[in-house]
N, C-alpha and C positions, 0 to 999 in steps of 0.2 A: 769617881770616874764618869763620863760624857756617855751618854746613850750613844751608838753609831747607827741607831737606825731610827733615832729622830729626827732627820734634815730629809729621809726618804717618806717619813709618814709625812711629814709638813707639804712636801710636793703630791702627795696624793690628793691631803685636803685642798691644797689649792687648784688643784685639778678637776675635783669635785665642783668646787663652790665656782670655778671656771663656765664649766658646762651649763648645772642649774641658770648660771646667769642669761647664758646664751639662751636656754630655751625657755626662759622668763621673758627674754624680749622679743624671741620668735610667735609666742603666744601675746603677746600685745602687740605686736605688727597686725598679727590674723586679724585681733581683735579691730583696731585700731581700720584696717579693712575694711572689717564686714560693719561695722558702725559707718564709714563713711561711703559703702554702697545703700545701707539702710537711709542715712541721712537724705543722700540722693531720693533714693525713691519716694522720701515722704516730701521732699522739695518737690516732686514732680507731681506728686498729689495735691499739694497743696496749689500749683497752680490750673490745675483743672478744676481745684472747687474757685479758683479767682475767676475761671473763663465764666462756670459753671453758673455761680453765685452773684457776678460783677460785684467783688467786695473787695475790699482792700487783701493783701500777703497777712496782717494780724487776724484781721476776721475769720482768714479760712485756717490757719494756725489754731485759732479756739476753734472754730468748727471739727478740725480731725482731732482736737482734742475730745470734745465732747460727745463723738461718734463713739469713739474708743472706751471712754469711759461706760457707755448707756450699752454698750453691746460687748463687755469685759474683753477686748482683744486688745492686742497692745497696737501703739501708734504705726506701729511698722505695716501690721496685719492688715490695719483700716485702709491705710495707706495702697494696699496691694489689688483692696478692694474697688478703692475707688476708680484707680488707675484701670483697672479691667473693665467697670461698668463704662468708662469713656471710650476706651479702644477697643478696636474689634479685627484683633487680629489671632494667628495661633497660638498667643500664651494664653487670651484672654479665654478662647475657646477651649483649653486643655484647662485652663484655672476653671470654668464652669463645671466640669466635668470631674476633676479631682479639686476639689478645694483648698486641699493639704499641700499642695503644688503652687499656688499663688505668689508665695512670699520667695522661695527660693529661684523660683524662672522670674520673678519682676525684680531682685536683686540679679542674679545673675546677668541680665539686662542692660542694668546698670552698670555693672563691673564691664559690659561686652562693649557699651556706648565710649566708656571712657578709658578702652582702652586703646593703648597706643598700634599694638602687631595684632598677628594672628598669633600669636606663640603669647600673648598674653592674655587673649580669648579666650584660649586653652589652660591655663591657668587657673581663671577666673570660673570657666566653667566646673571643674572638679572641685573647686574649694567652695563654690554656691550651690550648685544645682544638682550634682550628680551623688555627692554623700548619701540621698534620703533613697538615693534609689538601690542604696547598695554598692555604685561602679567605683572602681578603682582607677583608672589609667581613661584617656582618652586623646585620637587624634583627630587633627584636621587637614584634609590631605584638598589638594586645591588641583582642579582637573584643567589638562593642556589641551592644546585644539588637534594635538595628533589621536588622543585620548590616553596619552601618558597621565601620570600623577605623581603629586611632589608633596612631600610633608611639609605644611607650613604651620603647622604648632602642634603640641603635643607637653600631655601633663602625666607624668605616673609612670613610666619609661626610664629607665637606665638611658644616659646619655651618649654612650658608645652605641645603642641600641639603634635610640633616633637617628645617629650619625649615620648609620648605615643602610638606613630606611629613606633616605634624604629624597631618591627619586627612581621610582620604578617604570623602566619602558614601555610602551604599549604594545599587546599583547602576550603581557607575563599573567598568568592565571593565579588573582589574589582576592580576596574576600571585597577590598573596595573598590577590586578592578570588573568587578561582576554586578555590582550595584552601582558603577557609572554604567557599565555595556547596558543594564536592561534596566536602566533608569527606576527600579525599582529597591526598596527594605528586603535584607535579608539578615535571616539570625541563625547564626553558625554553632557549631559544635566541636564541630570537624577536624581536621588535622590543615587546613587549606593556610600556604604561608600568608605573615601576614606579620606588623610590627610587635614584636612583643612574645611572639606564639613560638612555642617550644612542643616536642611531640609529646603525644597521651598529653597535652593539655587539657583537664576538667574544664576549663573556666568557658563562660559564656561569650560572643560578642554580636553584635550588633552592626550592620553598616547601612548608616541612610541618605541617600542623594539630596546634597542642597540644594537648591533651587531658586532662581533670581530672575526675574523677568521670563518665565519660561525655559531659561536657560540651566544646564546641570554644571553649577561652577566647580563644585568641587563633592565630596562624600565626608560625611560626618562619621568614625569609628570610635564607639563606646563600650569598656571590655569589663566582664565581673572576674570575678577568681573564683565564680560558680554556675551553673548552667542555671539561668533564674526557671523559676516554674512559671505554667501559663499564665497563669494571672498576673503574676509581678509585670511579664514581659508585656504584658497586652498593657499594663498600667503604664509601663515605663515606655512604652512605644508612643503617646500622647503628648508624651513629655519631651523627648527628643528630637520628635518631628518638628515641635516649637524651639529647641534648641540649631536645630540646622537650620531653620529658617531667620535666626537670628546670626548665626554665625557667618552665611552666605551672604549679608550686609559688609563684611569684613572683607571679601574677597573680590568685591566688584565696585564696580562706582552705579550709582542707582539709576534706572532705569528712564528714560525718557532726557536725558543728558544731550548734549551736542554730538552729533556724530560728526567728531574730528575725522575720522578717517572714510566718510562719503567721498568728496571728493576724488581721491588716491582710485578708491574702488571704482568708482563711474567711470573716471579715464580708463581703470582699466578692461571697463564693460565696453565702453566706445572701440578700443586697440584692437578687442577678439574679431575674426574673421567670421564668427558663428552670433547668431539672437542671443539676449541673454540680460538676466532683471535681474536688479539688485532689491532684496526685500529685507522688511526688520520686522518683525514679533509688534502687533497690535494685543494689547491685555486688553480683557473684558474689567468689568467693577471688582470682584474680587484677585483680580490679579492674576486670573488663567490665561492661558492661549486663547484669544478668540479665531485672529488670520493676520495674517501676515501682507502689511503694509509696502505697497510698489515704490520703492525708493527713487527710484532710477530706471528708465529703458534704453537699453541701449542704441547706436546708433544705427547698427546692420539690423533693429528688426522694426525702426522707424519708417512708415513706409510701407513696409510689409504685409502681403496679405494676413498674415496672420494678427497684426491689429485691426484690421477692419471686421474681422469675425470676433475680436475679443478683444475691446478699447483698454488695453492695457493705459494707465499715464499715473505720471509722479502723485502720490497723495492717495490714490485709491488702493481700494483693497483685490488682492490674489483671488477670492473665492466668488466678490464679485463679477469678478472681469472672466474670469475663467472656472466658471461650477466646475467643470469637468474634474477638475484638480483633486475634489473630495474623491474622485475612483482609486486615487493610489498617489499621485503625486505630494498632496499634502501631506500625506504622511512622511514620506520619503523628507521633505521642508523639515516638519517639524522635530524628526530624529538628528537630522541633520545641527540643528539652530539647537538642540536640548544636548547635545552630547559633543559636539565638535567633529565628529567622526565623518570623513568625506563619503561621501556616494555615489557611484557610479557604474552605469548599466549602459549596454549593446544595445542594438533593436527592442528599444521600451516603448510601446503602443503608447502615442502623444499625436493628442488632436492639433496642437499650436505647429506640428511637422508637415510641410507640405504634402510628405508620402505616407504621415500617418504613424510613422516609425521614426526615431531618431533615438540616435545616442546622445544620453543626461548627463550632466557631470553638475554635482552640488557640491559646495564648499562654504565653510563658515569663515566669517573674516570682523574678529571683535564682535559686534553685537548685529552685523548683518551676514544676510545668506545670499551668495551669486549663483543665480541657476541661467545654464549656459546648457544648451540644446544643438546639434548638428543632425540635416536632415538626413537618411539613411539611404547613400546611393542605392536605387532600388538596379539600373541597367548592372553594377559591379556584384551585386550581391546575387542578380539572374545570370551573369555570366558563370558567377562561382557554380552556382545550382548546374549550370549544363554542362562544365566542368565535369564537375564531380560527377555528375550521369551518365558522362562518355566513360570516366575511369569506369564506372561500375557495369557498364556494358560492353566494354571494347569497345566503344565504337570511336573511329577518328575523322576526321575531316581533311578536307584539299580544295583548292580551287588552283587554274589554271589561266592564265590572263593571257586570251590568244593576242593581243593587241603588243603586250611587251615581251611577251613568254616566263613571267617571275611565276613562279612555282611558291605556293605557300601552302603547309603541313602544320595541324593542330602537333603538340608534344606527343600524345599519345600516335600519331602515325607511325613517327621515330622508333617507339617501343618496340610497333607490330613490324616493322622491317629490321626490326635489331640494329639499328642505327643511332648514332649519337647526337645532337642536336647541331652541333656544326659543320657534319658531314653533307654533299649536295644532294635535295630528295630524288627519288625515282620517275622522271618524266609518265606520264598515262600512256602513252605511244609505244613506249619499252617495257610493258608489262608483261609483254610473253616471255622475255628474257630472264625474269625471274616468277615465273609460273612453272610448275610440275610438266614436262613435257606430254604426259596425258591427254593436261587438260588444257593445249595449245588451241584445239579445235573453239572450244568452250570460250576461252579468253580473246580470241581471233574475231569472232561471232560479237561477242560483246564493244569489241573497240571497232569493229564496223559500222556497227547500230548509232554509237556515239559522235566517233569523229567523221564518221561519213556521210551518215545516214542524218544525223545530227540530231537523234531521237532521244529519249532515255532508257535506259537498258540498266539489266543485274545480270551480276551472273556470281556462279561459285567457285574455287578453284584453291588449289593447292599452292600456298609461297613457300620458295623454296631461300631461307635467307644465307646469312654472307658466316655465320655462325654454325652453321650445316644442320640447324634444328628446321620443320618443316607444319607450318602452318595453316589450318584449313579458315580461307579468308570465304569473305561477301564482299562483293564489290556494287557499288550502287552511283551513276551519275547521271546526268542530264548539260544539255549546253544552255546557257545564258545569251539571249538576242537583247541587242538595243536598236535605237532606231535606225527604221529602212532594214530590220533585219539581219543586221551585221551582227556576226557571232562575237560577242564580248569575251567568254569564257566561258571553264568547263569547273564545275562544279559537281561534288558527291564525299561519298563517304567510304570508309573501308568498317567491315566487325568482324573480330575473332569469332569465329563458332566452331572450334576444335571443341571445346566443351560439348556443346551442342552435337557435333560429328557420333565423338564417341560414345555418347547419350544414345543418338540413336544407332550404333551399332552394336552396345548392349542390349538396347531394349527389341532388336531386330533375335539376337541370340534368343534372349528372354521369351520371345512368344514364340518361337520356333521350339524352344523346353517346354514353356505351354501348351501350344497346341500336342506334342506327344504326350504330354500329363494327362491331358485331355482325351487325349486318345485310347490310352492308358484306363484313363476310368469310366471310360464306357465302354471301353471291351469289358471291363471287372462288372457294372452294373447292368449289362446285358445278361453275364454268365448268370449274375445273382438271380437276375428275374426269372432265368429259364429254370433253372435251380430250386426256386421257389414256384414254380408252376408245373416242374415233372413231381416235385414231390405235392400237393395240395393243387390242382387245378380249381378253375373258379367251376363251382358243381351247381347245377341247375334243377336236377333231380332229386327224386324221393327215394327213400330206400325202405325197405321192412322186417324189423331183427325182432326175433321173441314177443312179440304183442307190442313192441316202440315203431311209430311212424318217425324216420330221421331225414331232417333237410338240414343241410349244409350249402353257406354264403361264404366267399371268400372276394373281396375286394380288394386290388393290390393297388399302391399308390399310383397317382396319376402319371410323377414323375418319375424317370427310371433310377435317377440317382438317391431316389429318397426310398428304395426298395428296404423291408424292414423284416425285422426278426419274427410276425406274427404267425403261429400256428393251430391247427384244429387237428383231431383224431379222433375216429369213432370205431374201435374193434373190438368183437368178438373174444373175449380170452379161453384159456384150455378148461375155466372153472365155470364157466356157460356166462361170465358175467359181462357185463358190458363195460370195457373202458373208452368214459364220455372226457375231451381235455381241449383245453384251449391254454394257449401261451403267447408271450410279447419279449420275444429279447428286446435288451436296449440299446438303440443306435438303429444307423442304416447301412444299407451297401451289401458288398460282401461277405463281412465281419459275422452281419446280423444275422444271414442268412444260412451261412454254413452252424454257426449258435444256433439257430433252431434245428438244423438239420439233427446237430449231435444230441440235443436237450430230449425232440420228440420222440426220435429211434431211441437212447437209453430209457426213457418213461416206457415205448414200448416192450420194453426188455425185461426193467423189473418189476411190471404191471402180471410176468407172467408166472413170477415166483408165488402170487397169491399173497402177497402182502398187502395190508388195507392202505386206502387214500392215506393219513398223515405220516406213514414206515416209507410211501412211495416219494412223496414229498424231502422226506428227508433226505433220503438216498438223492434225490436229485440234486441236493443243494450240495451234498460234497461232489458231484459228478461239476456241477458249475464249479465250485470253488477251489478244486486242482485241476483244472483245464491248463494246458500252456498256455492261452491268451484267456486270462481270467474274465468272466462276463459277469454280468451282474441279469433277471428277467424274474416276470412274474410268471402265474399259472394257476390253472383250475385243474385240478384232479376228482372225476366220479366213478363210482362203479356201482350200477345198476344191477340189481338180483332180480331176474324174472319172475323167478316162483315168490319171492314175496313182495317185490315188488317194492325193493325198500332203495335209498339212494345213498350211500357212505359217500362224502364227502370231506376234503381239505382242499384250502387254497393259500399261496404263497406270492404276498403282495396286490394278491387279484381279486378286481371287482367281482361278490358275490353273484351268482346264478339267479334267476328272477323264477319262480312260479308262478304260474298261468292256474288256475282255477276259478271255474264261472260262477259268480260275475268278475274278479278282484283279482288282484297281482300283488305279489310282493316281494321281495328279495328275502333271500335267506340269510338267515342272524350274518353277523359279522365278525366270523371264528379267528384265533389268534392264528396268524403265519407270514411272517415276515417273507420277504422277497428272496428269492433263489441266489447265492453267490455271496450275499451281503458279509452273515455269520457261518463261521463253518461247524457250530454246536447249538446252531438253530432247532427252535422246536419249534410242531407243528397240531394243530389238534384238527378232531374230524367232525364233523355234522352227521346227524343221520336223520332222513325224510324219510316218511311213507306215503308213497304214492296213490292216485286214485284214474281210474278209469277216465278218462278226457282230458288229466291234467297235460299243460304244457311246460317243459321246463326250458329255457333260453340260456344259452351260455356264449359269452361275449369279447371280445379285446377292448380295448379304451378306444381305439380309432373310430368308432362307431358314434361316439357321442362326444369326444372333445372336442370344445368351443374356447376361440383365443377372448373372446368376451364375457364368456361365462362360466363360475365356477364350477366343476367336479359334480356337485350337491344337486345344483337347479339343474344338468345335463341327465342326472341319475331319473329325476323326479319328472321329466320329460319323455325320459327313454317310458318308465315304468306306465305313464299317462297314454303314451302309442301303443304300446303294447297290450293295454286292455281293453282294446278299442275292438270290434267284432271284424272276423277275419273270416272268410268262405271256407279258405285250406291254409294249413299249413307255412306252405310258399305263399301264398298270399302276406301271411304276417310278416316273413320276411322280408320279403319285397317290400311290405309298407314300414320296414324299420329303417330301412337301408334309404330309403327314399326321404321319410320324414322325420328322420333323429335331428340333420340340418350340420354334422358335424363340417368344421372348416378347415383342420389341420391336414389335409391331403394326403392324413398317415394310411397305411393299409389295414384292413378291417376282415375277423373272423365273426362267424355268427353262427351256433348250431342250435338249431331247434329239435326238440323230443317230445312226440306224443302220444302218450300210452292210448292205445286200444282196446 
């Protein structure tokens, strides 16, 4: 019996050995290729060593033969060599720099010279040059003069892919749309669309601006199926830059060619109503931008002042004729001419503008730039300005033509009488009739002045309009004489000031509340003062307790409003002791003053239960710290023993007390006790002195020695330096403290002086 499933293996192997075939001749196409770009390149070697050599095509044939053998590289290799050491362009300079790179960019070359399209470029380019670098895929996309872009070749791409890639509009945001905008290489990662690119794409690309006589023909995009690392990228960047510059051959016709379309443009530089140069791109020796060649002048600036300051003419150079151009304008040229992208600008400060100002319009047209200039009405652009200054001030305009009687009204008049623009204006003459009856007298007076008197006159008044809303206007005119005196017309102005009005009828209100504020707080810092001078009056005298001579200063501020919380007290208690004290509530006014009232009477209070300075202290600071209007103050608390003559001391926040002992002075240590108010489980500690026969001891407020220029330290060391200084009495020292401390803060000031006998 017959196999029945030997007629289906037979179709297999023929299917087989089908395929093998096919990609046995695919691989000898490649080959077949890359042998006849090779062959190319060593043809073109070999005649640089004929130019080279002047020898015959055989001679220089053994010559690359012989090169190749003495330095083991093969004929190809030599070939790549030689061709580079003759030209001196960016393969040859990417070939010096990588070596390994020679033979695939001077093939790829070859294959780019002889090829037919750009789509065969593209070809040619990933099957020579782009393997060693790693790439997979590559486009060539060729830029429009809107700065759209169109794929004109592409290798490694799905072909529904390219289909749909065919041509992207300007201003769609794409990877080769950003490296024409900024004429610059960029290497992407990113998710940014683009041909080929799917999201979370890993893969690398690449986009580089071609470039052709200065001009950005189109963008070179080279893609990996991996994000390359710096060094690949920075190698493979050397490389491709020589590739765009090769590929951009493809897409232009070469530079310095006939300019067919001159003509076309000069006619229609001559047609414009406005100045305006036709220029094309001057290359330097290596092929940069140097300036920009005057093609053409047109016929409206032939003539023109502005050649006779800047001899524009056919054949000369832009930057000759016009340096200025390097301030901004040449740039504006050459972004223009490198990208196709039109430019145009308002009021752009331009020396070639009669007014200094003109509006620029640049445009590319093939391989030249029309820069076309119009001078910037300055009288249209100063009407606008006074315009727009009337809107923002009200203020409107009128004149009066006594000779025909036409009545002419800026728009904004219109607004201020609530009227529409093709209603008839308001005669001058008729303005009592829409004036506030009021202010008849006021409006009567002013049209007397004007149309009688024939003088100029203002006045104010109230419009009463056709809307029943009522306006506080300014009225301002004067008459117009020609000759012999004849009155021409009346002339003036109208301005809202209802803003204005009730501005100041608020602020009429407003100082009428101030001044009772005012009034208000000098009754209060009158009371304060008296308040503060029934209880502590300023004391001149000397007094004499238990063997203490006691003089008490009391200086209250200069001004009444700065009346402050400072206090002194010196009495007698039921235990023979002496309670010596000084305090500073803080702030001024009222506030401060009744705070000392309430602080010293409670000091005097529980000074009499015989409790020592820092039990007295404490007490005071919960007395400050549950007050209804919580205060915050320092203080000195003493109590002197006769019989021994000893001094217990605490203070809270407050500068220590100074002793006087002959010859030297000094302050007493500087014991822990935070400020009255602060903490409400403030602790407080005491000092204790023993006193001697002639000693002095000084007890003080801060007002006495604060200085806005000097610190705290150096007013201390000041105070200490007066006060040791030799004193006749008592009151003598004080008086010389109060005189020579120099304090500037205009606060009120305590000073009691003690000296035992």
């Amino acid at each position: 019996m017959d196999d029945p499933t030997a007629p289906a293996g037979e179709a297999a192997a023929d299917l087989g050995r089908l395929a093998a075939t096919v990609e046995r001749l695919r691989r000898e196409l490649a080959g077949a290729r890359r042998a006849a770009d090779e062959r190319a390149l060593v043809e073109l070697a070999k005649g640089v060593l004929v130019g080279r050599l002047r020898c015959g095509p055989a001679q220089a044939a053994e010559q690359l033969t012989t090169l190749a053998g003495r330095s083991g590289l093969s004929p190809v290799e030599v070939a790549a060599d030689v061709v580079n050491a003759a030209a001196y362009d960016r393969v040859s300079v990417t070939a010096q720099a990588q070596p390994e790179a020679a033979v695939p960019l001077r093939a790829a070359e070859s294959a780019v010279l002889d090829a037919g399209d750009t789509q065969a470029v593209a070809r040619s380019l990933l099957e020579h040059a782009l393997p060693p670098l790693g790439a997979t895929a590559v486009a060539v996309w060729a830029a429009g003069p809107d700065g759209s872009l169109s794929l004109a070749g592409q290798a490694g791409f799905a072909p529904e892919e390219a289909g749909s890639w065919r041509h992207v509009p300007p201003g769609v945001d794409t990877m080769a749309g950003r490296s024409l905008a900024g004429r610059r290489t960029i290497w992407h990662s990113g998710d940014l669309p683009s041909i080929g690119r799917r999201r979370a794409d890993p893969g690398g690309r690449v986009t580089m601006p071609m470039t052709r006589g200065g001009r950005v023909v189109g963008v070179l995009e080279v893609c990996w199926p991996y994000a390359p690392e710096a060094a690949d990228a920075s190698r493979a960047e050397r490389q491709i830059e020589a590739l765009a510059e090769l590929c951009a051959h493809t897409l232009t016709a070469p530079p310095g060619g006939p300019a067919s379309d001159l003509p076309e443009l000069a006619g229609l530089a001559d047609a414009l109503p406005d100045p305006a140069l036709v220029l094309r791109a001057s290359m330097d020796a290596r092929g940069g931008l140097a300036d920009f060649e005057v093609r053409h002048v047109s016929r409206r600036l032939r003539g023109a002042p502005a050649l006779e300051a800047y001899p524009f003419k056919a054949g000369g150079l832009l930057l000759e004729a016009f340096p200025q151009a390097a301030g901004g304008l040449f740039g504006h040229v050459e972004r223009v001419h490198a990208t196709g992208e039109p430019f145009r600008s308002e009021r752009m400060p331009l020396a070639l503008s009669m007014t200094g100002v003109a509006d620029v319009s640049l445009t590319r047209h093939g391989e030249n730039v029309l820069l076309v200039w119009r001078d910037h009405d300055e009288d249209a652009r100063l009407a606008g300005l006074l315009e727009h200054a009337q809107r923002l001030g009200r203020i409107a305009g009128f004149e009066e033509n006594s000779a025909t009687g036409e009545i002419t009204w800026t728009a904004q008049l219109y607004a201020l009488y609530g009227l529409s623009p093709g209603e008839p204006p308001v005669p001058l003459e008729r303005l009592r009739e829409h004036a506030h009856p009021d202010d008849g007298v006021t409006v009567g007076r002013f049209l007397r002045t004007v149309l009688h008197h024939r003088r100029f006159a203002a006045a104010a008044f109230r419009l009463r309009r056709a809307d029943g809303m009522a306006r506080h206007l300014r009225v301002v005119a004067e008459p117009v004489f020609g000759p012999g005196g004849r009155l021409m017309a009346v002339r003036g102005a109208y301005q809202d000031i209802s803003s204005q009005h009730w501005t100041e009828v608020a602020l009429a209100v407003t100082r009428d509340q101030l001044a009772h504020s005012e009034q208000e707080s000098a009754e209060r810092n009158l009371l304060a003062l008296r308040l503060q001078h029934a209880i502590m009056p300023p004391s001149h005298g000397t007094t004499r307790s238990d063997g203490l001579r006691i003089a008490v200063r009391y200086r209250p501020a200069q001004k009444d409003h700065l009346v402050g919380g400072d206090w002194y007290d010196v009495v007698t208690l039921p235990s023979r002791q002496i309670l010596l004290s000084v305090g500073d509530v803080a702030g001024h006014g009222m506030e401060a003053a009744t705070g000392m009232v309430v602080l010293r009477n409670a000091l005097r209070g529980l000074a009499a239960t015989g409790a020592g300075p820092a039990r007295l202290m404490s007490w005071l600071n919960l007395v400050a710290c549950h007050l209804a209007d919580p205060m915050t103050a320092t203080a000195v608390c003493g109590l002197y023993d006769p019989a021994t003559r000893v001094l217990t001391w605490a203070r809270a926040g407050h500068l220590p007390p100074i002793l006087l002992r002959e010859p030297d002075g000094r302050e007493l240590p500087m014991i822990k006790g935070p400020l009255l108010g602060a903490f409400p489980d403030a602790a407080y500690e005491e000092g204790r002195v023993q006193l001697r026969a002639d000693d002095t001891l000084l007890l003080y407020t801060d007002g006495l020695i604060e200085r806005r220029d000097r610190n705290l330290r150096h007013a201390q060391d000041r105070l200490l330096a007066i006060a040791t200084r030799g004193a006749a009495s008592l009151d003598d020292r004080l008086d010389d403290l109060l005189i020579h401390c120099g304090s500037d803060t205009d606060d009120d000031t305590c000073l009691i002086g003690v000296q035992l006998t």
